[in-house]
PDB file of N, H, CA, C and O in Angstrom:
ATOM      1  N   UNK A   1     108.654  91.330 105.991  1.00  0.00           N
ATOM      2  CA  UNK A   1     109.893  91.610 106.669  1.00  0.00           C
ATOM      3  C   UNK A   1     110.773  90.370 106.523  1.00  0.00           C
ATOM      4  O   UNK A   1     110.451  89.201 106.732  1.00  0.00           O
ATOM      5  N   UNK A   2     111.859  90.820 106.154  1.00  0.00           N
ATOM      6  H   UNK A   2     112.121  91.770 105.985  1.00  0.00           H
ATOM      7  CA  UNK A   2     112.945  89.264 105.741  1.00  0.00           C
ATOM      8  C   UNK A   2     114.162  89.423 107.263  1.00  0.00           C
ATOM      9  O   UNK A   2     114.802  90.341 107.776  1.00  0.00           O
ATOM     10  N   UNK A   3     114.043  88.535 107.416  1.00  0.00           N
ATOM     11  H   UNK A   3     113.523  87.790 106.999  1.00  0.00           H
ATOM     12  CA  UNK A   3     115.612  89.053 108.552  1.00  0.00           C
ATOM     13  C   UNK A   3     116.233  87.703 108.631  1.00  0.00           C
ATOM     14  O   UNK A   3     115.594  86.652 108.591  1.00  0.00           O
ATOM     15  N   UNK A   4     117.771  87.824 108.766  1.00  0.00           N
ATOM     16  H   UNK A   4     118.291  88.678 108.798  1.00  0.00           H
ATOM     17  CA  UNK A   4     118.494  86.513 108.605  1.00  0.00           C
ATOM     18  C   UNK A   4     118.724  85.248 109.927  1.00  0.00           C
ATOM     19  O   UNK A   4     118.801  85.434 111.142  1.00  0.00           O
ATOM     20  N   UNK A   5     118.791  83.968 109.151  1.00  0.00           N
ATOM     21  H   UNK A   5     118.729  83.818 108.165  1.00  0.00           H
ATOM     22  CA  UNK A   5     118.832  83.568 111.329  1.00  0.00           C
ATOM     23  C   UNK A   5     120.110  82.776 111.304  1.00  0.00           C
ATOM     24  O   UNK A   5     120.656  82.124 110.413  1.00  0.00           O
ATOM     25  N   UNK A   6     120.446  83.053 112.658  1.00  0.00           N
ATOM     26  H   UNK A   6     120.003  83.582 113.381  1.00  0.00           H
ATOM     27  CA  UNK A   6     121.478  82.693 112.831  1.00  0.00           C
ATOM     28  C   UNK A   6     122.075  80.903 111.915  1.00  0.00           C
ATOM     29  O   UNK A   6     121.259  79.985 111.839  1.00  0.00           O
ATOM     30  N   UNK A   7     123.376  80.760 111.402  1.00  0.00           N
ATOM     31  H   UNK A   7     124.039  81.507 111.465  1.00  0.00           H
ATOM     32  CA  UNK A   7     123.812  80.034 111.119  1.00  0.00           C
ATOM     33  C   UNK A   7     122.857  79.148 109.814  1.00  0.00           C
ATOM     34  O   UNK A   7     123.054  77.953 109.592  1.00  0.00           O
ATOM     35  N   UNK A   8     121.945  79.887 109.134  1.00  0.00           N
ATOM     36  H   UNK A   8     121.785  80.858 109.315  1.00  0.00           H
ATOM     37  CA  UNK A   8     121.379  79.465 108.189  1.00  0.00           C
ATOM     38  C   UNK A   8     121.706  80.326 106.751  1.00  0.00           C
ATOM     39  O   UNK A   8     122.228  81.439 106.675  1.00  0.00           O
ATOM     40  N   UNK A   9     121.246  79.483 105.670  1.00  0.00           N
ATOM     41  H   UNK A   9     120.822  78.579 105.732  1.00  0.00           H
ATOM     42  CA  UNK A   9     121.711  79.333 104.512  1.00  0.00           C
ATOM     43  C   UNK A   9     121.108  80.786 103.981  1.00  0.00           C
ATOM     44  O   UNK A   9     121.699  81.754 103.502  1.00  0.00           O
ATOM     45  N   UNK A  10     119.640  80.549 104.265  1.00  0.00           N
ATOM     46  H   UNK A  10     119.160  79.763 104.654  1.00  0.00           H
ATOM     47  CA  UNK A  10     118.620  81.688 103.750  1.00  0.00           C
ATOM     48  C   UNK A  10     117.755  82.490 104.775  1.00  0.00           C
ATOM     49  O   UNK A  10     117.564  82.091 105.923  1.00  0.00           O
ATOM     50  N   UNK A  11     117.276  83.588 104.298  1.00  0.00           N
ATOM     51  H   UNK A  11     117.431  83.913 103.365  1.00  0.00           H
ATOM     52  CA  UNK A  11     116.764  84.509 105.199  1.00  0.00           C
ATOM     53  C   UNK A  11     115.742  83.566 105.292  1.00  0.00           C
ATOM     54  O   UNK A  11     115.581  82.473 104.750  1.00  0.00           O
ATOM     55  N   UNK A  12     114.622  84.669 106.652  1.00  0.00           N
ATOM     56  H   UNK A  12     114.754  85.557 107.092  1.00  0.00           H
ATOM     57  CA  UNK A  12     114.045  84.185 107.561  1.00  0.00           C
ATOM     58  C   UNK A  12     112.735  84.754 106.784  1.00  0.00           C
ATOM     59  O   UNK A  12     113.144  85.843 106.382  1.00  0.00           O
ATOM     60  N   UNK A  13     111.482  84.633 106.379  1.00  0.00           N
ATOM     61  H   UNK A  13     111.150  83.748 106.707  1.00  0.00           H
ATOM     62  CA  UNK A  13     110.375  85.900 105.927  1.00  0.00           C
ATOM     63  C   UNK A  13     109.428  85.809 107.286  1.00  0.00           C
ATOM     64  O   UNK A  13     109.231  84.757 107.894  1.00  0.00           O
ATOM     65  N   UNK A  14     109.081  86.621 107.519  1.00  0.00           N
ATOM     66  H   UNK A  14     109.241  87.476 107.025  1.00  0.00           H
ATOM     67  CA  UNK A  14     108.263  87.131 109.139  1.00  0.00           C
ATOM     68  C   UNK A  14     107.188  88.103 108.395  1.00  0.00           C
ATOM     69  O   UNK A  14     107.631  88.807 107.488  1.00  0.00           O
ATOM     70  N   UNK A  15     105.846  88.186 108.711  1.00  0.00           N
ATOM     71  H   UNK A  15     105.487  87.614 109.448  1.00  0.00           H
ATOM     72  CA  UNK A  15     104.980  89.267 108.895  1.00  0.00           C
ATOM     73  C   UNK A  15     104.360  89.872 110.073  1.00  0.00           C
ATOM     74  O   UNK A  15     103.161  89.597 110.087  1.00  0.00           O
ATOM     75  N   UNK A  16     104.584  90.321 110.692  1.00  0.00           N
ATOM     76  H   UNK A  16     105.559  90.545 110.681  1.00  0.00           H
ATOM     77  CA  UNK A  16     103.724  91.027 111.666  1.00  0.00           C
ATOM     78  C   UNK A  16     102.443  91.175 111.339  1.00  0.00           C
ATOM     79  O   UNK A  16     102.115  91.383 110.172  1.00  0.00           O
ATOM     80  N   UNK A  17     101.478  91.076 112.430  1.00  0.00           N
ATOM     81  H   UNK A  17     101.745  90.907 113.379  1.00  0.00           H
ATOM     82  CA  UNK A  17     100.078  90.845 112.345  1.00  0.00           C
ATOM     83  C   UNK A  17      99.572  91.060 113.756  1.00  0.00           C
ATOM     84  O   UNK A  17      99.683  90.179 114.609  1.00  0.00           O
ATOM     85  N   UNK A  18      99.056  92.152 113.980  1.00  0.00           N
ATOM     86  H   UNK A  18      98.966  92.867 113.288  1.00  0.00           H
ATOM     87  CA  UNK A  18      98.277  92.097 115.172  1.00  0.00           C
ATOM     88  C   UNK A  18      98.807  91.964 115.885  1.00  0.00           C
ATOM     89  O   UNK A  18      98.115  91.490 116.786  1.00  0.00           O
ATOM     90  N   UNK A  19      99.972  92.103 116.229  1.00  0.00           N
ATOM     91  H   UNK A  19     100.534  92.487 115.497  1.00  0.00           H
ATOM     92  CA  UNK A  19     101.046  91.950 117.921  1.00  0.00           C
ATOM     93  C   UNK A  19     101.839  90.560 117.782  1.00  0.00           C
ATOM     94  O   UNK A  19     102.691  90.362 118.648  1.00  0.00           O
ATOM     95  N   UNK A  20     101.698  89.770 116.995  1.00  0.00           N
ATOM     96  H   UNK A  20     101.006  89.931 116.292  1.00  0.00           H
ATOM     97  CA  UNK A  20     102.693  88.428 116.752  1.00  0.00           C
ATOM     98  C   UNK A  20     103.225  88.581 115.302  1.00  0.00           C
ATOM     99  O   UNK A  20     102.972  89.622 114.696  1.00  0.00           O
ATOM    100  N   UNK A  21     103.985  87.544 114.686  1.00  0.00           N
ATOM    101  H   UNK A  21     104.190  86.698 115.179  1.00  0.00           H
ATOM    102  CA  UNK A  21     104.301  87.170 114.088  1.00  0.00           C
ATOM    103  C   UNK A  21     104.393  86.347 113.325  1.00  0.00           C
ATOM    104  O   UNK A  21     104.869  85.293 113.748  1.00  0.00           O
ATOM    105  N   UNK A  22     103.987  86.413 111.820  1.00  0.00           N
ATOM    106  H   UNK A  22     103.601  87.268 111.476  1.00  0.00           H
ATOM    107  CA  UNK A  22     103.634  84.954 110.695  1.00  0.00           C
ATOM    108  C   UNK A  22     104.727  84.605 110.498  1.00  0.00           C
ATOM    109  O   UNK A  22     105.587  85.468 110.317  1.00  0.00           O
ATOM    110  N   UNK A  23     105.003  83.490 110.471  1.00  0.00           N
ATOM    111  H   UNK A  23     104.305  82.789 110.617  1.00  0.00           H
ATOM    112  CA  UNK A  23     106.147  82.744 109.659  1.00  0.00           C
ATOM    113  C   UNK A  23     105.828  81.853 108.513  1.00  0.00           C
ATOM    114  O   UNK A  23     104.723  81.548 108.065  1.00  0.00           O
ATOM    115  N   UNK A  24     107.072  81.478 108.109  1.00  0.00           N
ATOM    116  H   UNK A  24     107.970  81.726 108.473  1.00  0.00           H
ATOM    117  CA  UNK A  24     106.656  80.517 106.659  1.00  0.00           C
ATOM    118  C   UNK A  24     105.647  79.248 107.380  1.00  0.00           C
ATOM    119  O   UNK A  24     105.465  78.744 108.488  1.00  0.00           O
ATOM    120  N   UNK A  25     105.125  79.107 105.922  1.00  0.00           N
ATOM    121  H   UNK A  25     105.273  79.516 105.022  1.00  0.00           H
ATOM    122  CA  UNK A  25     104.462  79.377 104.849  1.00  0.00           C
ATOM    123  C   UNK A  25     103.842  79.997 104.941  1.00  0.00           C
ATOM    124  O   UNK A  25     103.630  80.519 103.847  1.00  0.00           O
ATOM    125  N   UNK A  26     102.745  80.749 106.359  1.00  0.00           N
ATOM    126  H   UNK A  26     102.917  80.325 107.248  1.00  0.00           H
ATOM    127  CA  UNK A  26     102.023  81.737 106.165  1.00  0.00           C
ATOM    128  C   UNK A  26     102.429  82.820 105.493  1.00  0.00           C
ATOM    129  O   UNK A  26     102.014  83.134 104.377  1.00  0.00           O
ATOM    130  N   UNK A  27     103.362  83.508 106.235  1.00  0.00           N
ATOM    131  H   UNK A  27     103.698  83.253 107.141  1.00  0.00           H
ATOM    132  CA  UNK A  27     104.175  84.778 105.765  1.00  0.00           C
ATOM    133  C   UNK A  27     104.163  84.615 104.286  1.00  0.00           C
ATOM    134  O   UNK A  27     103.419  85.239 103.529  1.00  0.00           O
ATOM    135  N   UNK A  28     105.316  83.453 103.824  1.00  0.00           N
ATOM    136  H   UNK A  28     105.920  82.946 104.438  1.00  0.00           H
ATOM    137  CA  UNK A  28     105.650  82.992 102.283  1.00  0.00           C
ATOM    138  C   UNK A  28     104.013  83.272 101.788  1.00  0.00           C
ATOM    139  O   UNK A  28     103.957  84.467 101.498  1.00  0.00           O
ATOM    140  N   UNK A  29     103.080  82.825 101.645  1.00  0.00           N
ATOM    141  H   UNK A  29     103.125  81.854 101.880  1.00  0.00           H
ATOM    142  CA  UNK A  29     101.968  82.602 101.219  1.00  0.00           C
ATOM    143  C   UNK A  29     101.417  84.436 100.851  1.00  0.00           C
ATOM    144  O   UNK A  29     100.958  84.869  99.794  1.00  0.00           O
ATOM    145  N   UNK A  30     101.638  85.060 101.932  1.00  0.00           N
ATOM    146  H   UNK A  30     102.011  84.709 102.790  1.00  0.00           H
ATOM    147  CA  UNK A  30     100.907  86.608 102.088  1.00  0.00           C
ATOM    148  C   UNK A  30     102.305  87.727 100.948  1.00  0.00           C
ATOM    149  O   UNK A  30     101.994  88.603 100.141  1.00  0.00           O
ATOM    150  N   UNK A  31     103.700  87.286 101.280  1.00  0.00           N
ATOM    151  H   UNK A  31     103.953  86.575 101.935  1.00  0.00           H
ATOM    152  CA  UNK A  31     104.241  88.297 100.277  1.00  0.00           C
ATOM    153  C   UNK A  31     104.231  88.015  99.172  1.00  0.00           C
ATOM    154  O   UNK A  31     104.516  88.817  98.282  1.00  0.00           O
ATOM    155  N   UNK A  32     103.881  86.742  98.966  1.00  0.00           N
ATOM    156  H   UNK A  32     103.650  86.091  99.689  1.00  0.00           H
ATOM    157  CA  UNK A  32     104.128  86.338  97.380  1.00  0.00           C
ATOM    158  C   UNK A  32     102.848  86.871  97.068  1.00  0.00           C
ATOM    159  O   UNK A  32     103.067  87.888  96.409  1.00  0.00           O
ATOM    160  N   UNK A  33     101.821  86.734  97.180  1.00  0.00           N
ATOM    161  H   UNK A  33     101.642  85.908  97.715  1.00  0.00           H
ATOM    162  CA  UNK A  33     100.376  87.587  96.933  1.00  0.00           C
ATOM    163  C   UNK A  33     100.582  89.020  96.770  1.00  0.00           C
ATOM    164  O   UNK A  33     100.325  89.484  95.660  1.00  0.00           O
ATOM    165  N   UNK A  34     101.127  90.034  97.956  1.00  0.00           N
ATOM    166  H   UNK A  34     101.336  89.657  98.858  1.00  0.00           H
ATOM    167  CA  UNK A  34     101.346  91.216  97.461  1.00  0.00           C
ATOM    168  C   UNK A  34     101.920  91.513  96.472  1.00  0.00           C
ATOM    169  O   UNK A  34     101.417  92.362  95.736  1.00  0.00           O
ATOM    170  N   UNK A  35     103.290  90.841  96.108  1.00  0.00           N
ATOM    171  H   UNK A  35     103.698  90.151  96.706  1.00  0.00           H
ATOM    172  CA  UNK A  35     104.289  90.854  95.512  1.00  0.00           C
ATOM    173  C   UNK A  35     103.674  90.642  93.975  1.00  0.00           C
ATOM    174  O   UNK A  35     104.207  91.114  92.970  1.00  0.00           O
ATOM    175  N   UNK A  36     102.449  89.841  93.978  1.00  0.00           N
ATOM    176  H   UNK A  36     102.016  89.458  94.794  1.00  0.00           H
ATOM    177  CA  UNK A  36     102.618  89.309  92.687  1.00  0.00           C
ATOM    178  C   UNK A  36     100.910  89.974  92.319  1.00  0.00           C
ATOM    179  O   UNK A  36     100.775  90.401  91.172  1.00  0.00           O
ATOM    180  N   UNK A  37      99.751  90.050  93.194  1.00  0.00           N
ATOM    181  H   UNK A  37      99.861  89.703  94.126  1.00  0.00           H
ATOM    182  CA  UNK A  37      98.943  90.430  93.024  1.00  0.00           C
ATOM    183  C   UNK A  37      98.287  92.385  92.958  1.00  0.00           C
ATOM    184  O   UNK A  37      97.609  93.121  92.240  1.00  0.00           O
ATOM    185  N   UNK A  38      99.061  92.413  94.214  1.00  0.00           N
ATOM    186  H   UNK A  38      99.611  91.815  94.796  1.00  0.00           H
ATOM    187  CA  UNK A  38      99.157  94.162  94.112  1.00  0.00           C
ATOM    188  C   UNK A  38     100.618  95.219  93.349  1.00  0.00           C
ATOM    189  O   UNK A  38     100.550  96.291  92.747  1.00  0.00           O
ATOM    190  N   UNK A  39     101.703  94.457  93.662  1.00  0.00           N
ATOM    191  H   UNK A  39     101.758  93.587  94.151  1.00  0.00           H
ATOM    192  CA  UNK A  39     102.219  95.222  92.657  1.00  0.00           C
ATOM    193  C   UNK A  39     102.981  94.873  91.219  1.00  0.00           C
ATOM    194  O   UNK A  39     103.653  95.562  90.452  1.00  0.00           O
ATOM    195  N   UNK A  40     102.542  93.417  91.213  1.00  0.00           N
ATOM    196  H   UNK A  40     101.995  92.857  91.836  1.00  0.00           H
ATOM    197  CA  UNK A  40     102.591  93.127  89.668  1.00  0.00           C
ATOM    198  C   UNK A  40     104.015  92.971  89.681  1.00  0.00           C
ATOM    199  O   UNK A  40     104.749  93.449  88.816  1.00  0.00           O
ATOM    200  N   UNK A  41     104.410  92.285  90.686  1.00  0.00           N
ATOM    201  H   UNK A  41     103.814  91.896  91.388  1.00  0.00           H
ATOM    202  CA  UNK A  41     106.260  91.731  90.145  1.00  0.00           C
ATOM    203  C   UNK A  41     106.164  90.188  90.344  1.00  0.00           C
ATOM    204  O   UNK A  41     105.313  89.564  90.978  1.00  0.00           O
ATOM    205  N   UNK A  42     107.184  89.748  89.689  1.00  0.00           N
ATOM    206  H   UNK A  42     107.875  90.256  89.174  1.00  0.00           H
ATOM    207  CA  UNK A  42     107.161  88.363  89.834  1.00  0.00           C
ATOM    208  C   UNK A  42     108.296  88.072  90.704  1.00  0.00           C
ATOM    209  O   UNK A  42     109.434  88.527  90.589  1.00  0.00           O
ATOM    210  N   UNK A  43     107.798  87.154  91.709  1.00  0.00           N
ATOM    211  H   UNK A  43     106.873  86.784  91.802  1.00  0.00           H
ATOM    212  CA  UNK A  43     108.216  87.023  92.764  1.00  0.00           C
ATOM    213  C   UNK A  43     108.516  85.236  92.899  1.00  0.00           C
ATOM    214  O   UNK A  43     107.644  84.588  92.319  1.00  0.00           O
ATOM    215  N   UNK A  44     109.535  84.447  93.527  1.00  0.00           N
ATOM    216  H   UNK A  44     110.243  84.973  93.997  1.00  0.00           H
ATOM    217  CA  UNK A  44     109.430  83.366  94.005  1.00  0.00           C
ATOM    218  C   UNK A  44     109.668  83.471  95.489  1.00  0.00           C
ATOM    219  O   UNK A  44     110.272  84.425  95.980  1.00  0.00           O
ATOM    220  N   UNK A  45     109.148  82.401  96.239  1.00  0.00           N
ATOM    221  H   UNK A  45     108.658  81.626  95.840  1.00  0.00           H
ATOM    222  CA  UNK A  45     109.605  82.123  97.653  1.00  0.00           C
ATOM    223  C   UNK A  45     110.314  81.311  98.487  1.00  0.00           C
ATOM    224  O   UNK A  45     110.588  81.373  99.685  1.00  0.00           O
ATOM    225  N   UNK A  46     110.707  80.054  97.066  1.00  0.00           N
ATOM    226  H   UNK A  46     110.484  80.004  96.093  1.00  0.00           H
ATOM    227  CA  UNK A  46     111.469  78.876  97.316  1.00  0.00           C
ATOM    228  C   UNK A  46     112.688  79.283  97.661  1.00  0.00           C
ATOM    229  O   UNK A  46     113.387  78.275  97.774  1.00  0.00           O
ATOM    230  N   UNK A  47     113.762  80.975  98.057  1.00  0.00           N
ATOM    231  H   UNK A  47     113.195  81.794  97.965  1.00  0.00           H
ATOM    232  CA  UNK A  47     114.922  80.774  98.868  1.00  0.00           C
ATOM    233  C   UNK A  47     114.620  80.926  99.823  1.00  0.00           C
ATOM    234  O   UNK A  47     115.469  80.352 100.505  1.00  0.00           O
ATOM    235  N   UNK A  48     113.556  81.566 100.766  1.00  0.00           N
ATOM    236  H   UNK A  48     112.866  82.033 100.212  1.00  0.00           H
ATOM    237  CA  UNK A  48     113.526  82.019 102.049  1.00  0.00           C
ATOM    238  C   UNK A  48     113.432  80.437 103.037  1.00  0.00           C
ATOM    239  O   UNK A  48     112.831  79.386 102.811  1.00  0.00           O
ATOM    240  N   UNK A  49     114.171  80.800 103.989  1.00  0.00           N
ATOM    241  H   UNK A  49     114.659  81.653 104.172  1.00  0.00           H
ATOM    242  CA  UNK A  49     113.903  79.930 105.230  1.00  0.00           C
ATOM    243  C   UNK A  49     112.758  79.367 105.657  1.00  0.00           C
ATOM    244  O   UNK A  49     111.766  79.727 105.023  1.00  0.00           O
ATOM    245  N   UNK A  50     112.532  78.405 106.745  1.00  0.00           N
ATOM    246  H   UNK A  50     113.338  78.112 107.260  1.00  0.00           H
ATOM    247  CA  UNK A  50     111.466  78.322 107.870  1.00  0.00           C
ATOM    248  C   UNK A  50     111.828  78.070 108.734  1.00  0.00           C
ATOM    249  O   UNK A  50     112.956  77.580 108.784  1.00  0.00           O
ATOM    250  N   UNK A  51     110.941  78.303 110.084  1.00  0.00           N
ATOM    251  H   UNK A  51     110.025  78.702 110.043  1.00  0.00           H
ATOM    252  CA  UNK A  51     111.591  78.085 111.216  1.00  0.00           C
ATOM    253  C   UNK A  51     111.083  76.506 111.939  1.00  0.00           C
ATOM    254  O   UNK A  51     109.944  76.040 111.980  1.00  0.00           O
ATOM    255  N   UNK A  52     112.229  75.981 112.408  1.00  0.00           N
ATOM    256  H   UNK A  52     113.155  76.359 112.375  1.00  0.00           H
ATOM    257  CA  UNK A  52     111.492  74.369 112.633  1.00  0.00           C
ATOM    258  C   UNK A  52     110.235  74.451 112.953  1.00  0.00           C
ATOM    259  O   UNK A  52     109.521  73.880 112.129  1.00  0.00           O
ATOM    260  N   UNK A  53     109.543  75.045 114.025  1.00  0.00           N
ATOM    261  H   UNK A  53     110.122  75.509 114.695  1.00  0.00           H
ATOM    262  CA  UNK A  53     108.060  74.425 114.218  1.00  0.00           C
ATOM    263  C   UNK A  53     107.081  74.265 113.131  1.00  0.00           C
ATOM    264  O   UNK A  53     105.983  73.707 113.145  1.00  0.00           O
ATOM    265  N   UNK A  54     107.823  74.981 112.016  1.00  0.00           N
ATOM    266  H   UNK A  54     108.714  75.434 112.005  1.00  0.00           H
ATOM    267  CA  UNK A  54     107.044  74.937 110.601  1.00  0.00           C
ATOM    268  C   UNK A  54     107.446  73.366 109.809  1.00  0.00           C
ATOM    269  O   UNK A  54     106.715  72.963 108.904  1.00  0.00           O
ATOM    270  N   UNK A  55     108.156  72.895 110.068  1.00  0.00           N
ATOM    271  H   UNK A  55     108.749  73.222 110.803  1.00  0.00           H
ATOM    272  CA  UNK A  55     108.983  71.734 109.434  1.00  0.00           C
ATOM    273  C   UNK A  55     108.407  70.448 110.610  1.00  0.00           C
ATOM    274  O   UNK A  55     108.959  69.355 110.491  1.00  0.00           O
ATOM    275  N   UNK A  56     107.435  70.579 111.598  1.00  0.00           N
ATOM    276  H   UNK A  56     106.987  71.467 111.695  1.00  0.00           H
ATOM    277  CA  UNK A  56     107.195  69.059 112.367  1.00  0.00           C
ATOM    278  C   UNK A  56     105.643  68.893 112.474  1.00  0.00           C
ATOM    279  O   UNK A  56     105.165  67.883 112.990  1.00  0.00           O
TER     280      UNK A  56
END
């Protein structure tokens, strides 16, 4: 799930999991795998966002 955040450059990537929510790099880490392992597209992840607690 991509969704945009406020006053930033690039979207946000989010996965849902069990009642919370992954964020980057987890998230980044899990679509680029689908993306590239199950349906065979080539995918990068270097535009999507993170959210600070991922950045300290």
């Amino acid at each position: 799930m991509i969704r945009s955040l406020p006053g930033a450059a690039e979207p946000l990537l989010r996965w849902p999991f069990r009642g919370e929510q992954l964020f980057a790099p987890t998230a980044a880490i899990i679509h680029q795998f689908r993306e590239v392992a199950l349906h065979g597209r080539h995918t990068r992840v270097v535009d999507f966002a993170q959210p600070d607690f991922a950045s300290r």
